[in-house]
DSSP file (Angstrom, degrees, kcal/mol; ACC not computed):
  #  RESIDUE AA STRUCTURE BP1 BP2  ACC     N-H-->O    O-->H-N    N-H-->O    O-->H-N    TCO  KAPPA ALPHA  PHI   PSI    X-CA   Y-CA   Z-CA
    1    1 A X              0   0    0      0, 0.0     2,-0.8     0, 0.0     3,-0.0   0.000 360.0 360.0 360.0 153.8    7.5    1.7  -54.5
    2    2 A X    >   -     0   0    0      1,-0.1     3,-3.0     5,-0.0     5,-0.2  -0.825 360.0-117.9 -74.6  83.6    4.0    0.5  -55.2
    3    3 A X  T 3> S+     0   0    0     -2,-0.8     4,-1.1     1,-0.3     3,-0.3   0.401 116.6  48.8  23.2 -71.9    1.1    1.0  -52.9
    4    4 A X  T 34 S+     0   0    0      1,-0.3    -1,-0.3     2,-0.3     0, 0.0   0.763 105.9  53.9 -56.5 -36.2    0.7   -2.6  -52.5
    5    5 A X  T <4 S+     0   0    0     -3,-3.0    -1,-0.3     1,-0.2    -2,-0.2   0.942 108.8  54.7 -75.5 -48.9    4.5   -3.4  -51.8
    6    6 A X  T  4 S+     0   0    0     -3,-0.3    -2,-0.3    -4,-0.2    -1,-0.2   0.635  93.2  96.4 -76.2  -1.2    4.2   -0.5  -48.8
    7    7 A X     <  -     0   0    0     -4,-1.1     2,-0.3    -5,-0.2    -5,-0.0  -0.567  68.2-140.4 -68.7 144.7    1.2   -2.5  -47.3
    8    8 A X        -     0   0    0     -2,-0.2     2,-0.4     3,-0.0    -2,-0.0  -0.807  22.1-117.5 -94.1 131.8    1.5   -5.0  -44.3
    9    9 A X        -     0   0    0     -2,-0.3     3,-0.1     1,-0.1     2,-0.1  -0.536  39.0 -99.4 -67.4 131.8   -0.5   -8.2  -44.3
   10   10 A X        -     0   0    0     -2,-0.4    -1,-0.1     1,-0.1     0, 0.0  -0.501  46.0 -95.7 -56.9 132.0   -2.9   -8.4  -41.6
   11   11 A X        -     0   0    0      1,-0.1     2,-0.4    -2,-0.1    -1,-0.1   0.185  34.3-138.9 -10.5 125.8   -1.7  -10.6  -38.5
   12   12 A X    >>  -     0   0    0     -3,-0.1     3,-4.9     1,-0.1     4,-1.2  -0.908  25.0-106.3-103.8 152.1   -2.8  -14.0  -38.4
   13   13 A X  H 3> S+     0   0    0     -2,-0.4     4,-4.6     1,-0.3     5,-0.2   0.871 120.3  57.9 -40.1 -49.4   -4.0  -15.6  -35.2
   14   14 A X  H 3> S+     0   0    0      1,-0.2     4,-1.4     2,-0.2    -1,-0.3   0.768 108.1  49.7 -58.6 -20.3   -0.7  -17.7  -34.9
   15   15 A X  H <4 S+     0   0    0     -3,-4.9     4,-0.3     2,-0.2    -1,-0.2   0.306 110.8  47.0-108.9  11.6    1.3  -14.3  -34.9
   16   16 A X  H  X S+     0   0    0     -4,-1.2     4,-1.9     3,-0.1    -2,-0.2   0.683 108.0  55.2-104.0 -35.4   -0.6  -12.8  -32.5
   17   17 A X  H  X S+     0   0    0     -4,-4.6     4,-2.9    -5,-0.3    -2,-0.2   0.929 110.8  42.0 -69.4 -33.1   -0.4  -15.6  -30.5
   18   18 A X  H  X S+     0   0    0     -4,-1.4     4,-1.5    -5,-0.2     5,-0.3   0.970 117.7  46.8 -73.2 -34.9    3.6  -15.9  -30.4
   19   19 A X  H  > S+     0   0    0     -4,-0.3     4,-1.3     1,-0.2    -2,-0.2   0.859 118.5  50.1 -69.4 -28.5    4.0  -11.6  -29.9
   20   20 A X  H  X S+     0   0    0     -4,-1.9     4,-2.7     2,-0.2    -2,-0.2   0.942 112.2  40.2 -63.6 -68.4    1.3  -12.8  -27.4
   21   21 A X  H  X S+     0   0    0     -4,-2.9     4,-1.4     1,-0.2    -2,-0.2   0.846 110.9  57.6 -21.5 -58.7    3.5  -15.4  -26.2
   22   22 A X  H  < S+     0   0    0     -4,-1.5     4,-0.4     1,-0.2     5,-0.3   0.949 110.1  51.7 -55.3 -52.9    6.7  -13.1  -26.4
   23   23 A X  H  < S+     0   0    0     -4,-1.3     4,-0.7    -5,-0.3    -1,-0.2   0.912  98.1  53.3 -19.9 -84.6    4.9  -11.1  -24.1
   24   24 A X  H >X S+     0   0    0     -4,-2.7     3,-5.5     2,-0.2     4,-0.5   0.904 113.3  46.8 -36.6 -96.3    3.8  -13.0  -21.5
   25   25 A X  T >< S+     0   0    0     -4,-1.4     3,-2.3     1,-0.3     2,-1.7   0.321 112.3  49.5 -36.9 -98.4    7.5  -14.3  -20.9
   26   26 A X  T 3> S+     0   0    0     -4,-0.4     4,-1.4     1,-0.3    -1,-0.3   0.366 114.4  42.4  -7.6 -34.2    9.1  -10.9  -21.1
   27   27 A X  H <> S+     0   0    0     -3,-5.5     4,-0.6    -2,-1.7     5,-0.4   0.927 118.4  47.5 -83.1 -47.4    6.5   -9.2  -18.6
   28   28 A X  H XX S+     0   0    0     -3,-2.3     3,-2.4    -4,-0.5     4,-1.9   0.925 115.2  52.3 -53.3 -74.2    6.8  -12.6  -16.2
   29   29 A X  H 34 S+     0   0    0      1,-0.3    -1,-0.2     2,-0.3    -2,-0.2   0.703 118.5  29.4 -21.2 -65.8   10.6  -12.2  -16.7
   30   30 A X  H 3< S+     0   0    0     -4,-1.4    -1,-0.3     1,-0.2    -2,-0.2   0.277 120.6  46.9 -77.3   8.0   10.9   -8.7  -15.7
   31   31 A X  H << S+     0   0    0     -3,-2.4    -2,-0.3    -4,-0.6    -1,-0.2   0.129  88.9 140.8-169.4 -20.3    7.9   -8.1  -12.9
   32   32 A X     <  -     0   0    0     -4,-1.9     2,-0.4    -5,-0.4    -3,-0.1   0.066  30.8-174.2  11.5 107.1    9.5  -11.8  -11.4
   33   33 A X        -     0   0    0      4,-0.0     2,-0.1     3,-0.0     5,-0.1  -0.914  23.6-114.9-124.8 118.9    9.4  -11.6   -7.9
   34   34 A X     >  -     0   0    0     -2,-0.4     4,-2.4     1,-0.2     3,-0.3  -0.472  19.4-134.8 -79.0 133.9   11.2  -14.7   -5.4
   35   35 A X  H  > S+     0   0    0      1,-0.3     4,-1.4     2,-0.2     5,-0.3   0.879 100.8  53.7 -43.3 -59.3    8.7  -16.2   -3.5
   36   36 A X  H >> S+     0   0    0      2,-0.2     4,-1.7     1,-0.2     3,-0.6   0.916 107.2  45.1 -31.2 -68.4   11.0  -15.9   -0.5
   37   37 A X  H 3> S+     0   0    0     -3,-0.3     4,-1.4     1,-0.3    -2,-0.2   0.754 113.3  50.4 -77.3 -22.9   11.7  -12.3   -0.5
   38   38 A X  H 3X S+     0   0    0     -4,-2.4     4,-0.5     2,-0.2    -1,-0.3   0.705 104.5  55.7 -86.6  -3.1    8.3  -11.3   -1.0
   39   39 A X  H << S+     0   0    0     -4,-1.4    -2,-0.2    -3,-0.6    -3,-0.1   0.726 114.7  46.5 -76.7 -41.9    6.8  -13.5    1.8
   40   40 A X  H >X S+     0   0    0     -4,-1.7     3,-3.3    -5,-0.3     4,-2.6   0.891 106.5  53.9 -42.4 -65.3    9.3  -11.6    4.1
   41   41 A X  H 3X S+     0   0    0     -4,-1.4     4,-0.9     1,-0.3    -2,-0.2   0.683 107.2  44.9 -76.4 -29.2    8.7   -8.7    3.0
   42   42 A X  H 3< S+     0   0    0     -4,-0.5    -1,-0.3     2,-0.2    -2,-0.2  -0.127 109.2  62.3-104.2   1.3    5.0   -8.9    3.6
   43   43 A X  H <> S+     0   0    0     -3,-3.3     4,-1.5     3,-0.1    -2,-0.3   0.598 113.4  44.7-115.2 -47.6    6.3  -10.7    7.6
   44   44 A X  H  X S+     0   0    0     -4,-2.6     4,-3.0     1,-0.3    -2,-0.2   0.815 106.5  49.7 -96.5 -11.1    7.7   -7.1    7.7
   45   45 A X  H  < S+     0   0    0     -4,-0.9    -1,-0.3    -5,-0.2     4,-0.2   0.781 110.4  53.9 -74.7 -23.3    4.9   -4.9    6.4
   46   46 A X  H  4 S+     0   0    0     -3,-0.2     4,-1.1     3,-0.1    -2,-0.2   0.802 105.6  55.6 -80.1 -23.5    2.5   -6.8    9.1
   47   47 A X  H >X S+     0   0    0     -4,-1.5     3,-1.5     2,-0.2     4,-0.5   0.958 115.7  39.7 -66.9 -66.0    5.5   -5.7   11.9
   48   48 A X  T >< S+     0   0    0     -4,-3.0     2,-2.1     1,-0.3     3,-0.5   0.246 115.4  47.9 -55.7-127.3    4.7   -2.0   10.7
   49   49 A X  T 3> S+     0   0    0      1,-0.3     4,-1.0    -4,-0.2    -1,-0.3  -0.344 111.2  51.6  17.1 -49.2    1.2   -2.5   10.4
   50   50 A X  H X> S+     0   0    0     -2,-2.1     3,-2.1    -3,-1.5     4,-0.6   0.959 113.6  44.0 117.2-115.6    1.3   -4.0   13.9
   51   51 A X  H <X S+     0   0    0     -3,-0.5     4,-0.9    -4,-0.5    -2,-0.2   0.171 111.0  54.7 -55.6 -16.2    3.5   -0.7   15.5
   52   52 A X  H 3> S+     0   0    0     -2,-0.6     4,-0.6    -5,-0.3    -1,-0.4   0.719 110.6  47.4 -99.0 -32.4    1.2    1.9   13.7
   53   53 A X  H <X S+     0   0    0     -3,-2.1     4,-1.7    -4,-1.0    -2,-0.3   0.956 115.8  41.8 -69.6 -51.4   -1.7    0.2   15.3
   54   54 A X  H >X S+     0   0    0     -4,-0.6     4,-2.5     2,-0.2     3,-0.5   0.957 110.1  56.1 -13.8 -83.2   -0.2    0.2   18.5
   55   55 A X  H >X S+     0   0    0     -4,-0.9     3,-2.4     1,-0.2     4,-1.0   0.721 110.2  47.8 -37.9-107.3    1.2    3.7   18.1
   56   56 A X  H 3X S+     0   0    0     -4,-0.6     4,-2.0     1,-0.3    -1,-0.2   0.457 112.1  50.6  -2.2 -50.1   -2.7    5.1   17.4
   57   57 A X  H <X S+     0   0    0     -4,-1.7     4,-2.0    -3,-0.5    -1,-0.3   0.917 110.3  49.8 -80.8 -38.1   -4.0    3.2   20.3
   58   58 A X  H <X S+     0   0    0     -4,-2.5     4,-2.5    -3,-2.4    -1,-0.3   0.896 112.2  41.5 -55.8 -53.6   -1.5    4.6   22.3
   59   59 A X  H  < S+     0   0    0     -4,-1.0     5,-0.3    -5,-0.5    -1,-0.2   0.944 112.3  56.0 -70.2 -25.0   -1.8    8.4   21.5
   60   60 A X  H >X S+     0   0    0     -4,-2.0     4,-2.2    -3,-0.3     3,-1.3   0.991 110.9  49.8 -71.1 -67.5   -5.9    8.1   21.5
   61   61 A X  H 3X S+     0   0    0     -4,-2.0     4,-0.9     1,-0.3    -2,-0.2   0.773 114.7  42.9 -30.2 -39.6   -5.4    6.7   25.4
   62   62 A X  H 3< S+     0   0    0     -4,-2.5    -1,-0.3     2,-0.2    -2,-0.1  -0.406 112.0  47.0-107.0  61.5   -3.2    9.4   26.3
   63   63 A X  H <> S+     0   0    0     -3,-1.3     4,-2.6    -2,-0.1    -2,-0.2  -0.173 118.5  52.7-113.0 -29.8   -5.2   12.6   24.6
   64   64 A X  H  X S+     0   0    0     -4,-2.2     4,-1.0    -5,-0.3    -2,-0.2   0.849 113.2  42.0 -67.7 -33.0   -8.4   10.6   26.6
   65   65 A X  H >X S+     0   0    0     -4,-0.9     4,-1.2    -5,-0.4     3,-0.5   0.952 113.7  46.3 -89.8 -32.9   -6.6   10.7   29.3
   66   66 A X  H >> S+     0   0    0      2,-0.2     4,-1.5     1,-0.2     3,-1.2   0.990 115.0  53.3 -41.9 -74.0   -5.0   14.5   29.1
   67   67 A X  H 3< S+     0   0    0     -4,-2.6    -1,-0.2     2,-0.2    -2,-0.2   0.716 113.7  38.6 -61.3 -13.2   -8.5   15.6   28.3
   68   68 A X  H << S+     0   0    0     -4,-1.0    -2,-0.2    -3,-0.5    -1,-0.2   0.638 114.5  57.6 -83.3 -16.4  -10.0   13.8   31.5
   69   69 A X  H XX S+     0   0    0     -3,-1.2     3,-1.5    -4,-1.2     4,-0.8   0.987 110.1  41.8  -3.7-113.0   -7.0   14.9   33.2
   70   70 A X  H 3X S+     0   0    0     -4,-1.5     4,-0.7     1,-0.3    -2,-0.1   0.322 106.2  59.0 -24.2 -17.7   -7.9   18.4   32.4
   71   71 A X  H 3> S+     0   0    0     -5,-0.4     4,-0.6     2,-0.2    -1,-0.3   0.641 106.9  50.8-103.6 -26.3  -11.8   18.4   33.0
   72   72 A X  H <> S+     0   0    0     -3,-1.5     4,-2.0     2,-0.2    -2,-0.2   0.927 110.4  50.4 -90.6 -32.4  -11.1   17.4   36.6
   73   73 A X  H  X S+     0   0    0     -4,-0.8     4,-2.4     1,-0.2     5,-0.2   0.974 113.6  43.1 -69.6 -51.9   -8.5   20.4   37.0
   74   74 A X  H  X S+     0   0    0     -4,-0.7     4,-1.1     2,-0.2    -1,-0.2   0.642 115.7  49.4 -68.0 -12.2  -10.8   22.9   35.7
   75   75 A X  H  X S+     0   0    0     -4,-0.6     4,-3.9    -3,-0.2    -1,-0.2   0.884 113.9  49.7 -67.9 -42.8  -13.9   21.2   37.9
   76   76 A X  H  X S+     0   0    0     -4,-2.0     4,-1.3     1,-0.2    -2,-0.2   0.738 108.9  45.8 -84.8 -16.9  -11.4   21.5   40.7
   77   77 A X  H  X>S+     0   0    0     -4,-2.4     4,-2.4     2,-0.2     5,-1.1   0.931 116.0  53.1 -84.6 -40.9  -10.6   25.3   39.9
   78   78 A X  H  <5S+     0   0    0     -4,-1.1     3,-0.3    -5,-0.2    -2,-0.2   0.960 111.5  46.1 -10.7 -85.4  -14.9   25.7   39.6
   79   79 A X  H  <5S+     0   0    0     -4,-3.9    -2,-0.2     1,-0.2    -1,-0.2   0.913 110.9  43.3 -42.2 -63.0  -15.1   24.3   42.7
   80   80 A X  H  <5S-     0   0    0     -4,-1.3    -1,-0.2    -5,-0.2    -2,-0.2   0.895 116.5-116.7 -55.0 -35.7  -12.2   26.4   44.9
   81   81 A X  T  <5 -     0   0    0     -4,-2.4    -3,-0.2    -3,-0.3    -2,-0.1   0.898  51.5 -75.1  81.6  44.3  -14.1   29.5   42.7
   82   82 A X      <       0   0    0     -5,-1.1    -4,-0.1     1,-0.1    -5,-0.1   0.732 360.0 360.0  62.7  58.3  -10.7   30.3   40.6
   83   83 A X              0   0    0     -6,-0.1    -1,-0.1     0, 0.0    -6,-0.0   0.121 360.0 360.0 -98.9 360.0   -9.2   32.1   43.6
């Protein structure tokens, strides 16, 4: 074969815009999500979100309270003079 015969013509703007084209739909196609199930799903990531926040506030209230809790037993063994 000839040099010339193994060369490719450079792209013209129309074929890069339809493999452009081709693209698109193929990515939309596959990466598609229903409106529905992701709306949901985003109802159920705010429940977690929602229950970790909770959870946190809960364990900082009770280690504040353990450690106040704790500060008054060790005043009260001070006081008595660890007897």
């Amino acid at each position: 074969m000839d040099d010339k015969e193994e060369r490719r013509q450079p792209l013209t703007n129309d074929d890069v815009d339809r493999i452009a084209d081709a693209v698109a739909k193929k990515t939309r196609q596959a990466f598609h999500i229903e409106e529905e199930i992701h709306y949901n799903a985003h109802k159920r990531l705010d429940k977690l979100l929602d229950a970790y926040d909770r959870a946190a506030n809960a364990f900082i209230k009770i280690f504040l309270g353990l450690v106040i809790v704790g500060l008054i037993v060790i005043a009260g063994f001070s006081v008595k003079g660890w007897k």
